[in-house]
C-alpha positions as CSV (number, residue, x, y, z in Angstrom):
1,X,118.2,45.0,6.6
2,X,121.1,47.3,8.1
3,X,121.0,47.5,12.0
4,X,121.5,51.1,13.6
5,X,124.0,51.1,16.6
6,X,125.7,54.6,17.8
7,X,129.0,54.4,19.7
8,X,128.9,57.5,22.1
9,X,132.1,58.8,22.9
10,X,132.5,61.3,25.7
11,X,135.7,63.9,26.2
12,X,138.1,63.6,23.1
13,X,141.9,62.5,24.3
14,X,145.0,64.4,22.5
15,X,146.9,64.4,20.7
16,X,145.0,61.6,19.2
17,X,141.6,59.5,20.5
18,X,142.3,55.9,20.3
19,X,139.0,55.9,21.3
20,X,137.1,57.3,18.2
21,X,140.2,55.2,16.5
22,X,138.7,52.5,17.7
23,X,134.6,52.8,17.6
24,X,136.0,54.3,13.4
25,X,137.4,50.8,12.9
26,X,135.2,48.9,14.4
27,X,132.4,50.3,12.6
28,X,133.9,49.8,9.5
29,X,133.9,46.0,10.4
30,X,130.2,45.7,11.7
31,X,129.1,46.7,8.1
32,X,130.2,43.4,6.8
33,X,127.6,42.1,9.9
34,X,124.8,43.9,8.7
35,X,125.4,46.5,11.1
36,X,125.9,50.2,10.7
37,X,127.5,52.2,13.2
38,X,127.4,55.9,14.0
39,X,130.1,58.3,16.1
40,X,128.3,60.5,18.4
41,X,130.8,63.1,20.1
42,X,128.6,63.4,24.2
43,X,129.8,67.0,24.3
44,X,129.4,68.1,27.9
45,X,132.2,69.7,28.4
46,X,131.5,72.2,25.8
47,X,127.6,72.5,26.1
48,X,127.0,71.2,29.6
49,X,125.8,68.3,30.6
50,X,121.8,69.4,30.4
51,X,122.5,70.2,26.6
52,X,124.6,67.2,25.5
53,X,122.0,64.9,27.6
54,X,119.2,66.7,24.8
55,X,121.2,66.1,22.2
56,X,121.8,62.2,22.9
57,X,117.7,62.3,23.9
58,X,117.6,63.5,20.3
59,X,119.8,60.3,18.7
60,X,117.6,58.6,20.5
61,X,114.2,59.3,19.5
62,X,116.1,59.1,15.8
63,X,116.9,55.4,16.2
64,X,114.3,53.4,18.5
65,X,115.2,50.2,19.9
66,X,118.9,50.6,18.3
67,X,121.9,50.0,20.3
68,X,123.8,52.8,22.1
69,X,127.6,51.5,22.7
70,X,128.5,54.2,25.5
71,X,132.7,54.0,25.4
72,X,133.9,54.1,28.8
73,X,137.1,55.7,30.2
74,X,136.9,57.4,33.5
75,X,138.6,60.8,31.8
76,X,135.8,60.7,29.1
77,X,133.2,61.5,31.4
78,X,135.6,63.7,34.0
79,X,137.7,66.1,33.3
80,X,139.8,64.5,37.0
81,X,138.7,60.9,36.6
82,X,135.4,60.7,38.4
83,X,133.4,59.5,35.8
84,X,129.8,59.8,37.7
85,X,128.6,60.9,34.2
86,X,129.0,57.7,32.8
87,X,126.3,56.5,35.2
88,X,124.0,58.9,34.6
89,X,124.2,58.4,30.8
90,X,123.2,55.1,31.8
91,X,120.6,55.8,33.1
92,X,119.2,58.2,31.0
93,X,119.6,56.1,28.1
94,X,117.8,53.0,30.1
95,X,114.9,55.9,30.9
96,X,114.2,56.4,26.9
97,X,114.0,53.3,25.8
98,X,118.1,52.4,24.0
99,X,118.9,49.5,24.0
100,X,122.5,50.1,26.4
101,X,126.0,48.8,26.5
102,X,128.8,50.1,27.5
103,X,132.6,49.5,26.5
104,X,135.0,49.5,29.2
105,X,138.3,50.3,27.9
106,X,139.7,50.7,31.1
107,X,138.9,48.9,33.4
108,X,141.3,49.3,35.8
109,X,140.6,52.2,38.3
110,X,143.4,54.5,38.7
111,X,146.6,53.8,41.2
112,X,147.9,56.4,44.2
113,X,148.4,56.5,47.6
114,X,147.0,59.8,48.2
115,X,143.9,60.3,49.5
116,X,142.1,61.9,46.6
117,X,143.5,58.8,44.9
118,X,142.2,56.5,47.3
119,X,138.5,58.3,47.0
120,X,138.9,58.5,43.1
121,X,139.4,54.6,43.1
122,X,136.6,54.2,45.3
123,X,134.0,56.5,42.8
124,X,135.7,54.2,39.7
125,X,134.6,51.1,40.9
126,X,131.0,52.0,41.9
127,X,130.9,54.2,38.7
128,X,132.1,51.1,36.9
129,X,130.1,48.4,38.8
130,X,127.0,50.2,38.3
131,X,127.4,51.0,34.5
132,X,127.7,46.6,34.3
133,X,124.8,46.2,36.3
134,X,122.6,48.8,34.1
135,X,123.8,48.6,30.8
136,X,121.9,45.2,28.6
137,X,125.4,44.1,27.2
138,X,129.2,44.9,28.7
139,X,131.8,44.8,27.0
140,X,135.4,44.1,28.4
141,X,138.8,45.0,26.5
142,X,140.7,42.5,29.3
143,X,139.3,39.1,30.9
144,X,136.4,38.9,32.7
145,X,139.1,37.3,35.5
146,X,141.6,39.6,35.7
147,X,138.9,42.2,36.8
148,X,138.9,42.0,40.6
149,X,136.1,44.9,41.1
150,X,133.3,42.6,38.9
151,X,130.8,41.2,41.4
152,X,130.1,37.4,41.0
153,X,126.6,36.1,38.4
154,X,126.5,39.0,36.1
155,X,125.9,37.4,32.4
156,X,125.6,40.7,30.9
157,X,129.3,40.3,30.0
158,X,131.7,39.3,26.8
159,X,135.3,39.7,26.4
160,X,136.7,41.0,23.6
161,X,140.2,42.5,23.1
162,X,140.9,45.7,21.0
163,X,142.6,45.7,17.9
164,X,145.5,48.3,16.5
165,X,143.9,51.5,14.9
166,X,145.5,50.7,11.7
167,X,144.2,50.0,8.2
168,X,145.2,46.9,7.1
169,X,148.4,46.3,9.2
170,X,148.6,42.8,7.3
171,X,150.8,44.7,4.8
172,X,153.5,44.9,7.0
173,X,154.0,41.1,7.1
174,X,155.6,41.6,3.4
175,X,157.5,44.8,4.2
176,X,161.1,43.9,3.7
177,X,163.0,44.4,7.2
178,X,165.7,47.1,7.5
179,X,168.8,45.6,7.8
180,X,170.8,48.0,6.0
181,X,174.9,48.1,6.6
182,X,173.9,45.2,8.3
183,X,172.2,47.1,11.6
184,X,169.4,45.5,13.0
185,X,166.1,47.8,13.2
186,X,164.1,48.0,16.7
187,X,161.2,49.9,17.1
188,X,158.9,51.7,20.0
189,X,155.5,52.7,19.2
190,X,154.2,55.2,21.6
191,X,156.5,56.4,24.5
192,X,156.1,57.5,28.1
193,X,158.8,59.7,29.9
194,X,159.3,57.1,32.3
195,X,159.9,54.2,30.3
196,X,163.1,56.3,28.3
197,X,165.8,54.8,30.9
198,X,164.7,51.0,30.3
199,X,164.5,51.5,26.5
200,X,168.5,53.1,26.5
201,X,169.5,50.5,28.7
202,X,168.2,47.6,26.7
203,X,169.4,49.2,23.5
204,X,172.9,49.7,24.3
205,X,172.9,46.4,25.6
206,X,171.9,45.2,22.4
207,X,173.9,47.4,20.6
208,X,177.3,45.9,22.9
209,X,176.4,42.2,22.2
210,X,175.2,42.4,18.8
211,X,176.5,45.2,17.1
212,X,175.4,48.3,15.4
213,X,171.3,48.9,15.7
214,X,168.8,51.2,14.3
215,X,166.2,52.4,16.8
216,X,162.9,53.9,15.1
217,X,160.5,56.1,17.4
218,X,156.9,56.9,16.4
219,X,153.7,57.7,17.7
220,X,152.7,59.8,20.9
221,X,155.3,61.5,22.6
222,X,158.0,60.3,20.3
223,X,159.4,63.6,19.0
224,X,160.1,64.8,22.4
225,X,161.3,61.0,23.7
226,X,163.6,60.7,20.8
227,X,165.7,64.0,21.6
228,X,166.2,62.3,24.7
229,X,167.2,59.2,24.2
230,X,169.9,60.6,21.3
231,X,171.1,62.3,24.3
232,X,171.2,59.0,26.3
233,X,172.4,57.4,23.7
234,X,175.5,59.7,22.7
235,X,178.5,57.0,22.0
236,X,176.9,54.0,21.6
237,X,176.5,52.3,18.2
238,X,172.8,53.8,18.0
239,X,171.0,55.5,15.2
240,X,168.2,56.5,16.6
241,X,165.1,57.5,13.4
242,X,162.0,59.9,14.7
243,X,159.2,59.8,12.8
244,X,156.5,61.6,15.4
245,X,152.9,61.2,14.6
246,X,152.5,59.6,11.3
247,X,149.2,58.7,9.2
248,X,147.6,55.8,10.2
249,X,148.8,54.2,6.5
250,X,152.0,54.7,7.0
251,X,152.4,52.6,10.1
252,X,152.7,49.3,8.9
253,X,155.4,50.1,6.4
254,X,157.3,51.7,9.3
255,X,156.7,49.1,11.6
256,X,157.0,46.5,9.4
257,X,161.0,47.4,8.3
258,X,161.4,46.6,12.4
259,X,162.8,43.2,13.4
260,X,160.9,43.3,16.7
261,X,159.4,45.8,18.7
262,X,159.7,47.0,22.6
263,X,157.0,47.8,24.7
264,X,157.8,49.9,27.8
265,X,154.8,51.5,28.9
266,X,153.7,49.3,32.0
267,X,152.2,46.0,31.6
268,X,151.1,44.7,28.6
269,X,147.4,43.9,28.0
270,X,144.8,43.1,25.3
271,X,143.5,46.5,25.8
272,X,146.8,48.2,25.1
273,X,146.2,49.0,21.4
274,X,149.9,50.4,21.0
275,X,151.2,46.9,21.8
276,X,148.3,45.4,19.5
277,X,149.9,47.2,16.9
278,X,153.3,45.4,17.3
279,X,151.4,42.0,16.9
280,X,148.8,43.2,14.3
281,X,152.1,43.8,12.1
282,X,153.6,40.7,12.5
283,X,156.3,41.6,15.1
284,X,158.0,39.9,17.9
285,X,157.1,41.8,21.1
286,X,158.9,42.2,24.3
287,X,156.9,43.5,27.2
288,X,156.4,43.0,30.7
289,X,153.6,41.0,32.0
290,X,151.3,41.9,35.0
291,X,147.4,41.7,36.2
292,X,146.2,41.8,32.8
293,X,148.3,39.8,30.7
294,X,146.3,36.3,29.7
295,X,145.5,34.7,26.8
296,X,144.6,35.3,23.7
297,X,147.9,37.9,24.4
298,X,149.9,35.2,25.4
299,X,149.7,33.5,22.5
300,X,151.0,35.9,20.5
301,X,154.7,36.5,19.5
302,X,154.9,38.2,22.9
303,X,158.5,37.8,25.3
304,X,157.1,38.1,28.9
305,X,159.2,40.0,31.2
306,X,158.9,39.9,35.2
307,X,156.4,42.7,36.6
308,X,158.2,45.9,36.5
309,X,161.6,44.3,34.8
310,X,164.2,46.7,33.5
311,X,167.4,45.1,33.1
312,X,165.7,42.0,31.5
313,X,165.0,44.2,28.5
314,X,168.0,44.0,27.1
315,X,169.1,40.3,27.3
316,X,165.6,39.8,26.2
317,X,165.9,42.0,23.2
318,X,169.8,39.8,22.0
319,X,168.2,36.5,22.0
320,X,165.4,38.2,19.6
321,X,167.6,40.1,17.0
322,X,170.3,37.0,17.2
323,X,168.2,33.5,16.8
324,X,166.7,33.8,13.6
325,X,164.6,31.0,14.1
326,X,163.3,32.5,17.4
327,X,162.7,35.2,15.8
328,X,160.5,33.9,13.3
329,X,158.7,32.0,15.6
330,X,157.6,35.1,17.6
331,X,156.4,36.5,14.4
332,X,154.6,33.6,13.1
333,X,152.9,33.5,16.4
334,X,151.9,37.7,16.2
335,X,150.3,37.0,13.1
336,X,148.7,34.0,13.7
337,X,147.2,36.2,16.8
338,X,146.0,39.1,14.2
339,X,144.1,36.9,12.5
340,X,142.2,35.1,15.1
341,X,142.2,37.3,17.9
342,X,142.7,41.3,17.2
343,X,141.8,41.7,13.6
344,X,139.0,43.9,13.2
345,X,137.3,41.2,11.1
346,X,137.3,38.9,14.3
347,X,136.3,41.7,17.1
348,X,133.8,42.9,14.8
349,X,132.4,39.2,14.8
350,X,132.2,38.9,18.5
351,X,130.2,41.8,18.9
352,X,127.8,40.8,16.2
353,X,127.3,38.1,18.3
354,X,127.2,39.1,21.5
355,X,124.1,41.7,20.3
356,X,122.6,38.9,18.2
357,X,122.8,36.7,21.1
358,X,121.1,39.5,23.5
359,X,118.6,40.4,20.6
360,X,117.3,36.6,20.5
């Protein structure tokens, strides 16, 4: 007998929603569980929040006793990040009878020194706190220790890291790497405007102790990132490939040509699906470390830098691209990860459990 779960997604992000990504892939897995999950789009800020609340009311009354996976980021629920409608869907789940948990995929309330940052902070972590304390099961995308805000004896809690939107990145383990004219192929998956000085800097570092290299730019942001980093890069021995946004299936093959991969936006963390992506393919990954980074990440093909490093990048990134056997290493240890850790296969497995567990 199938079991009925709905994932309830509030606010959709752009370009793309990792989020939907995520609750699409994971559903896909559950169904080798026994368990069927449905997407349910909370629109309230289209409808109001009066109608969307009727509409869930509806789902509700559709599905008795079935699980309601309520997919928490403070911008889902706000269009400012203060997520007090999170809460209340709670609630009003708790009210009529669903069986609630709630996915926090981020966990960590916002940073700032203003003082609207200071009081959006301070409405995340009750927001946040209070969805754990309602909700029947929670669900963390980073350790249960590396979240300071959790209040000691809950036991309504499992860990369980997110894996890379991407079907089937296994097939990149077999994708023959690019190492045309002899250039070495490097690639960054997703980019922030910030993180465009480190990833020059560490490439023509590269490019001055090893030679030529071939830098490939994808995902979010990358169009506008790689015009400015061939700009940065004018001189140095760097070819710089821009792909943009790409079908999810064409991913793997692109990251999969790549001899390693950097990772330059902030700290990396099991709930960072772009780095997930690098290890999901096989990669070596180089990446600072902060708050969030522990194990099962750590034991993955990952090079920890220092907590907001930028010149380690690039010594980092020659030892990678020169020892072979290094190399290989890091990418035995990625894929090793995959399997046991972030494969959909594996996640989808936890939280079969974790309901099954709750259910008995």
């Amino acid at each position: 007998m199938t079991e009925r779960c709905v994932a309830l997604l509030g606010r959709p992000d752009t370009p793309t929603d990792a989020v939907e990504d995520y609750c699409r892939y994971l559903g896909g897995a559950l169904e080798e569980h026994g368990i069927s999950l449905e997407l349910m789009r909370v629109k309230w800020a289209e409808k109001g929040w009066h109608n969307a609340l009727r509409e869930v009311r509806k789902k509700v009354e559709e599905h008795p006793g079935s699980w309601f996976l309520v997919q928490y980021t403070a911008l889902s629920w706000s269009r400012r990040g203060f997520p007090l409608r999170a809460r209340k869907l709670i609630r009003f789940l708790n009210n009529h009878g669903a069986r609630c948990a709630v996915v926090f995929h981020d966990a960590s309330p916002y940073p700032g020194s203003r003082m609207i940052d200071r009081l959006r902070r301070t409405l995340q972590i009750y927001v946040m706190r209070h969805a754990l304390l309602l909700a029947e099961l929670s669900v963390l995308t980073i350790p249960l220790e590396n979240v300071p805000w959790i209040p000691r004896g809950p036991r309504n809690i499992v860990f369980i890291p997110v894996g890379a939107n991407l079907p089937s990145p296994e097939k990149a383990w077999s994708v023959e790497k690019n190492r045309a004219d002899g250039t070495a192929t490097l690639g960054v998956f997703s980019v922030s405007a910030d993180s465009l000085g480190v990833i020059a800097q560490a490439v023509c570092h590269a490019a001055e102790k090893t030679g030529k290299l071939r830098l490939v730019v994808l995902g979010r942001n990358s169009v506008e990132a790689g015009m400015q980093l061939r700009v940065q890069l004018a001189g140095a021995p760097v070819q710089v490939v821009v792909h943009g946004l790409l079908a999810e299936d064409e991913i793997p093959r692109i990251l999969g040509s790549c001899h390693a991969m950097l990772f330059t936006r902030g700290q990396i963390s099991s709930r960072r699906g772009s780095a997930i992506a690098g290890i999901a393919c096989g990669l070596p990954v180089i990446a600072p470390e902060g708050s969030e980074t522990a194990a099962p990440l750590t034991e993955a093909g990952v090079v920890l830098l220092p907590a907001g490093a930028k010149n380690e990048f690039g010594p980092a990134l020659v030892r990678v691209l020169t020892d072979d056997a290094y190399r290989e290493s890091l990418a035995e240890r990625s894929r090793r990860a995959q399997q046991r850790y972030f494969s959909w296969s594996a996640i989808a497995a936890q939280y079969a459990g974790a309901m099954r567990k709750k259910r008995d």
